[in-house]
N, C-alpha and C positions, 0 to 999 in steps of 0.2 A: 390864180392858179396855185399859187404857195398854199392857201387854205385848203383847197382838194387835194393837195398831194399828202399834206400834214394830216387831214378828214382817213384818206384813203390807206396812208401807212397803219397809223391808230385801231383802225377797225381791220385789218389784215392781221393785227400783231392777238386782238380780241379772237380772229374767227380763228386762226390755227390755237389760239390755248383752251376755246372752245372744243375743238376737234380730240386735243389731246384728254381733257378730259371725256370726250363721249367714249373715248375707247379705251380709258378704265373703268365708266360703265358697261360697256359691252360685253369686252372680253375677260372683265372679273367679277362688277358687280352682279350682272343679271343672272351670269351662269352660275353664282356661287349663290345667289338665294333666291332667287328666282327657279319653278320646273320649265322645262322645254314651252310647256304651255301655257304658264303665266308669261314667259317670256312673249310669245307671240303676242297674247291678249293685249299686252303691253303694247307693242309696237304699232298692231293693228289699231285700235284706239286711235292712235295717234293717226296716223298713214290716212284712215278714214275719213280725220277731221282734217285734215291739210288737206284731202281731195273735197271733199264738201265744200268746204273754207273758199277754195278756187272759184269754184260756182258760185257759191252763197255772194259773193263782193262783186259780183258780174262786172266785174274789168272798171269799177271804180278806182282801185288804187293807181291803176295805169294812167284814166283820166286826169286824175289830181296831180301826178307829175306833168305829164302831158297840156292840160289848161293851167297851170298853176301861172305862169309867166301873164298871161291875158286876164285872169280870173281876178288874181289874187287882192285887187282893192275892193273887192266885190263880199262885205263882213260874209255874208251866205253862204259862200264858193265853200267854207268848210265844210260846214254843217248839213248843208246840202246832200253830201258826200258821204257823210257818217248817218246822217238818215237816209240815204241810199240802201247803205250798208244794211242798215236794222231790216229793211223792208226785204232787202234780198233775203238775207234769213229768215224773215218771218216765211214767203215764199218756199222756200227752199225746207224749214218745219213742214210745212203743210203738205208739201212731197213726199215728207219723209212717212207723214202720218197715213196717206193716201196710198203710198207702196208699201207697207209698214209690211203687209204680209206678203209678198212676193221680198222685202229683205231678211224675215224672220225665218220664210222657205228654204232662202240658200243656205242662210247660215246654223241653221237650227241643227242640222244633222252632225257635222263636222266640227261647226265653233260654236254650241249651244251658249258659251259664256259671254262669248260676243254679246249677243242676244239681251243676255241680262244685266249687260253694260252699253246698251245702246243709247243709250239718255246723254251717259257720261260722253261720249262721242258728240251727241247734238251739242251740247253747253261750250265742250272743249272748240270746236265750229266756230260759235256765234266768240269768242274769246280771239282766236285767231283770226275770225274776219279784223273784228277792232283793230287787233294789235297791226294788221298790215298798214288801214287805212292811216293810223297814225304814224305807221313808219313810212311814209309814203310822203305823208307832211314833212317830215324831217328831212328824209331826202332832197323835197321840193327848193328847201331852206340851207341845201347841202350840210345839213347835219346828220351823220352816219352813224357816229360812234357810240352813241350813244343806243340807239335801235340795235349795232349790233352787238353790242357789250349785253344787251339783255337779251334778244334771243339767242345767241350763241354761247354766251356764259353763264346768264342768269338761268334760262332753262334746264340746263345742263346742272349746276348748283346746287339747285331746289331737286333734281328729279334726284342727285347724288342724295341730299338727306332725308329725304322720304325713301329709299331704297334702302337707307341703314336703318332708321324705323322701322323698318319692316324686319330687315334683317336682323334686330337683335330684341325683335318681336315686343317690339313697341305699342306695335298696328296691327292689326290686324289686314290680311290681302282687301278686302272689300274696299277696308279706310285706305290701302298705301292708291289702290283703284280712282276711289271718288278724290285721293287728295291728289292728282293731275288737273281737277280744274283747277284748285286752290293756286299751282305752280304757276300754271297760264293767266290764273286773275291775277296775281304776284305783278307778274312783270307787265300786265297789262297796266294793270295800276299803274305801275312807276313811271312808263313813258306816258299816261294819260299826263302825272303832276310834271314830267319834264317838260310835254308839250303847251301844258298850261303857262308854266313857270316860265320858263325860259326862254322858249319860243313865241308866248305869248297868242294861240292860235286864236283867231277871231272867233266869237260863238255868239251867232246873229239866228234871228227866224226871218229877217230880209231877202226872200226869195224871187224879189223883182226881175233880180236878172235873166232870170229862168225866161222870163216872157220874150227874150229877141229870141227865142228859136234854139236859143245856145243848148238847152236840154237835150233837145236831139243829137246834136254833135257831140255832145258827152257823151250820149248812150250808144251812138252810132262806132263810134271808137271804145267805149266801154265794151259793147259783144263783141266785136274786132278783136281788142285784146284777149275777149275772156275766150273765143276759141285757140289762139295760140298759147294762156299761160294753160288754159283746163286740158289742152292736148299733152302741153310738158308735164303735169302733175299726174296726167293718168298714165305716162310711162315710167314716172318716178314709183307709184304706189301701187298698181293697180297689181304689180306681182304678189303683193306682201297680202293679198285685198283674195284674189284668186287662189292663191295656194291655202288659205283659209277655209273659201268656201267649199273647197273639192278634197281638201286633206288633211284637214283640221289647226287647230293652236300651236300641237307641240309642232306641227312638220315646218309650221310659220315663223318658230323660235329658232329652230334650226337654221332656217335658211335665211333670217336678219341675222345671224351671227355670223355666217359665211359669205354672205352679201356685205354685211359692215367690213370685212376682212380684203375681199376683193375690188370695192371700189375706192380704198385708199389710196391706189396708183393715179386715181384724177385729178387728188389735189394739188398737184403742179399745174395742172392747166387754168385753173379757177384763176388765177393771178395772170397768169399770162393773156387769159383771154380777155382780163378787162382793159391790160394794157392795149393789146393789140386791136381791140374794138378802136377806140379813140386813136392809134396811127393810122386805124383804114379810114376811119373817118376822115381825118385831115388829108389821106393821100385819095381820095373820090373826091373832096371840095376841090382840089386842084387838079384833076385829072389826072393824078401819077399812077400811071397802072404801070410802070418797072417797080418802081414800090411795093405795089400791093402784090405783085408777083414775088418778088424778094421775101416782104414779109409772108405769103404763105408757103414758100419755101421753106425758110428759115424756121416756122411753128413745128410746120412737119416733122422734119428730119430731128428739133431740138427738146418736140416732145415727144418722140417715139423712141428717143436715147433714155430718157427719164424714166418712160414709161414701161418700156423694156425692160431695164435695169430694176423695177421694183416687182413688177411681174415675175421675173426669173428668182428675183429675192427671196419673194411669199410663196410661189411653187418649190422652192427648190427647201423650204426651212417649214413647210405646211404642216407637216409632223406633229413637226417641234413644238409650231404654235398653239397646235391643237390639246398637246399633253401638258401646256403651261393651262390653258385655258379650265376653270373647273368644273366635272362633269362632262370633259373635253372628249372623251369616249363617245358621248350620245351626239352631240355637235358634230362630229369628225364625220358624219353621214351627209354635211354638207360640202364636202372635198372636193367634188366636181361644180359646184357652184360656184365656187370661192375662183375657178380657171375660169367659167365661159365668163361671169360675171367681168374680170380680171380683162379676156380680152377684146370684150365688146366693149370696156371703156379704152384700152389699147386702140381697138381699130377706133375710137373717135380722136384720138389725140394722134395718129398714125396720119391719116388725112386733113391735119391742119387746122384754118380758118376759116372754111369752107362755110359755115354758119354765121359765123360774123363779117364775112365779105358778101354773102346774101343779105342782110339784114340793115347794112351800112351803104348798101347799091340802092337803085331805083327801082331794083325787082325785090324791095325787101318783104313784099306780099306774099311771095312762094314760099316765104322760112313759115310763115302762120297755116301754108295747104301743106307744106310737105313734114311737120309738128302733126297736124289732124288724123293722116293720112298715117303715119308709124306709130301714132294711138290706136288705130282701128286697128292696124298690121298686130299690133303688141297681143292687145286684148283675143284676136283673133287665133293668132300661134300662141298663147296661153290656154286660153280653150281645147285647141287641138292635141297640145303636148303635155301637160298637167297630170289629165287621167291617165296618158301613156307612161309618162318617166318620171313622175310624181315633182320635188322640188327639182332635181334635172333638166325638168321639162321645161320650168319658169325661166331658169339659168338660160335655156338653150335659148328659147323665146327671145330673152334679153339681149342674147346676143346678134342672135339673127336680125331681128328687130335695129338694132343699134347698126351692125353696117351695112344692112340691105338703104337704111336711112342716110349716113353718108356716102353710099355709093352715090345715091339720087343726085344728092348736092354737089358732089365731084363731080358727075356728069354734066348736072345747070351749069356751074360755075364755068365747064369747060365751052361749056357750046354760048354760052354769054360771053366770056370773056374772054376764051379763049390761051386759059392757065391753068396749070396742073400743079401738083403739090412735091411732087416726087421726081429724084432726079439719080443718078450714077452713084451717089453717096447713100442714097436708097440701100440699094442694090447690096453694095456693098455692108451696108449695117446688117444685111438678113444673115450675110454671110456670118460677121462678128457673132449675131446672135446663137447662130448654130454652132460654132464651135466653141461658147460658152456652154450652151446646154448639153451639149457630151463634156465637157470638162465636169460639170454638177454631176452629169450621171455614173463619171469612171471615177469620182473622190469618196473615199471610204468613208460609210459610218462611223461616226467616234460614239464613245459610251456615253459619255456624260451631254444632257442635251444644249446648255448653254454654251457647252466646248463648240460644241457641232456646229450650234447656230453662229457663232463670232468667227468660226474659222470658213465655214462654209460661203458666208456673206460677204466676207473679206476678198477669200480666191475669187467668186463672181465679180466683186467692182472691179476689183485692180484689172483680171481679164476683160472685161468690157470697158473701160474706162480707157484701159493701158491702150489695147486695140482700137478703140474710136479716135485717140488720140496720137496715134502712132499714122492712122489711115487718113488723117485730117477729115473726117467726118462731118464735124461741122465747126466753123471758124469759133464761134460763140463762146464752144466748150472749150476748146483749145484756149481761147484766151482767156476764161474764166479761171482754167487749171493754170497757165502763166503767172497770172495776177495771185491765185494762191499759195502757188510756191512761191514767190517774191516776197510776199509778206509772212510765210515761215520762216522764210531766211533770215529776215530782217530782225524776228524775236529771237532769233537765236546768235 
């Protein structure tokens, strides 16, 4: 256990300095040399090949964690896997060549550049399939840090110095374009010689084992997987995919930068939720459901105070951030994306564990129908709402989308289990929250905007903090703030 927790800190400490660097990309690099439309071209590229990529490894990576325990004396079991892989892709090319014009139809009006960048999308695909299957080995072998020091920081890195390349007209846009495979072969590379080197991954053409039948059972749990991760990937992308095809590049650049802006209130949950998977875990092996109710009580109320609190932050300083950002005029058109966005990842942290107490039950099959199922919802109110309210429209999508989906799972969870997420401390947070947000709206503009934002940000915690904490909202906070002031005192 010592190892996973040492694995897990390591690569936590990797993904948030990942993170911080994507959003000096975002909100300096791109908009400062980047157009609105290159921006998009950018992203989309990308969004495209991470939705292919999903399909292309058709739920091999899940297998290889999944078999790895039974497989693993078996030299093939790897290799097997990564020739899975090639074949998905080659498959998934012949798709692409076979619809080539029903994809060149959608996008040819609105993102003609797409179009003339679609190769670069195939390659960047067949790159990401790899790079999964072998982080999927390391995984197997609980090694983490390493996979995610390189897509979280290495990518992040590379895409930084190819950006200034361009930016101080090194490159040319074509070359900064085709040099995203270069970035993805990069890291691809390096965990190929990790996984060689130091993992020592077996690389056999002994396919014997194949013959008990075991194939099936790999592919049988491979499509398994691959409708729940291709259902999450096409809720992840398919906005940035659609607003493309119905509204072009620049309206796509727009709305990843206001998009990047508002789903920064999640990443408190990403942590919480890996913990809190493995306590539900152990509280199902032992039938403790005061537990599991405790714990999705406790998720609730202790990320909807987080969540809250950064939401009211980003709304309440949106301006601001928009006039720090460069060319933040033409961006600031994503204003309302930046809120629904904002509070469709709110209502998922608002409602708990709700996802991971399905997934960790015996009914963990309905988190894969009810994944499928707000894929089609998504795709479907994007369609509907796009051509109506243009990036608005995707926004709104997202969010409807997002808590029409945990309404579902609140609902299973209750008629399965018979627990709710929400209690009297609820209640009382909505209140907190409202008479924060007339305190932001009766506080005067100040001239200078850094003044604004440090003083603005400040009245907001202290008032929701001071209040959550005065209301005993949730014990966690209270002793967290305890334990803080204790150890102020103590430096001083």
């Amino acid at each position: 256990m010592g190892v996973v927790i040492k694995q897990s800190i390591r690569s936590s400490i990797f993904a948030y300095l990942g993170v911080a660097i994507g959003y000096i990309n975002v909100l300096w690099l791109y908009p400062n040399f980047l157009s609105t439309e290159q921006v998009g071209l950018f992203r989309l590229i990308q969004s495209s090949a991470y939705l292919l990529a999903t399909f292309g490894q058709v739920g091999l990576a899940q297998s290889l964690v999944k078999f790895f325990p039974e497989l693993k004396s078996n030299k093939g079991f790897f290799t097997s896997i990564v020739f899975g892989g090639t074949i998905g892709f080659l498959i998934l090319s012949l798709l692409t060549v076979i619809f080539r014009s029903t994809i060149v139809d959608y996008f040819a009006k609105e993102s003609s550049m797409f179009v003339d960048y679609f190769q670069v999308t195939v390659l960047i695909t067949f790159l990401i399939i790899n790079f999964q299957l072998l982080e999927a080995y390391s995984k197997s072998l609980l090694k983490i840090v390493v996979p995610t020091l390189l897509r979280d920081v290495g990518l992040r890195i590379l895409s930084t110095l190819i950006l200034l390349l361009y930016g101080f007209e090194i490159i040319s846009f074509p070359t900064l374009i085709y040099s995203l495979i270069g970035v993805y072969g990069i890291v691809l590379f390096m965990l190929a010689i990790q996984v060689k080197t130091s993992l020592k991954a077996p690389l056999s053409l002994d396919f014997a084992f194949l013959k008990s039948g075991v194939w099936k059972r790999i592919l049988n749990f491979g499509c398994y997987s691959l409708i729940g991760a291709g259902g999450t990937q096409i809720i992840l992308q398919i906005d940035n995919i659609m607003v493309s095809g119905a509204l072009g590049l620049q309206a796509t650049g727009i709305y990843f930068i206001a998009f990047s802006i508002g789903v920064v209130i999640e990443m408190p949950k990403r942590a919480i939720a890996q913990i809190s998977a493995s306590l539900l875990s152990q509280s199902f092996n032992s039938g403790d459901m005061p537990a599991v109710k405790k714990l999705y009580q406790q998720t609730s109320i202790n990320q909807m105070i987080i969540g809250t609190l950064l939401l009211i932050g980003i709304w309440a300083n949106l301006d601001s951030i928009y006039s720090l950002v460069p060319n933040g005029e033409e961006y600031a058109n994503g204003f309302n994306v930046v809120l629904f966005i904002a509070l469709g990842k709110l209502s998922d942290m608002a409602f708990g564990t709700n996802g991971e107490i399905i997934v960790m039950s015996k009914y963990y099959r309905f988190n894969v129908i009810s994944v499928s199922i707000l894929a089609i919802v998504t795709i479907v109110l994007n369609t509907l709402l796009i051509p109506k309210y243009g990036i608005d429209g995707a926004a709104i999508a997202s969010f409807i989308a997002m808590f029409s989906f945990n309404l579902i799972k609140f609902y299973y969870v209750w008629v399965k289990f018979r627990i709710q997420p929400f209690t009297t401390s609820t209640i009382k947070f909505l209140g907190i929250t409202g008479v924060v947000l007339l305190a932001n709206y009766l506080l005067p503009e100040l001239d200078t905007v850094l003044l604004d934002m440090i003083t603005r940000s400040t009245i907001i915690t202290v008032l929701l903090i001071g209040a959550t904490y005065w209301l005993k909202i949730s014990e966690e906070v209270n002793e967290l703030l305890e334990k803080s002031a204790k150890w102020i005192l103590r430096l001083n």
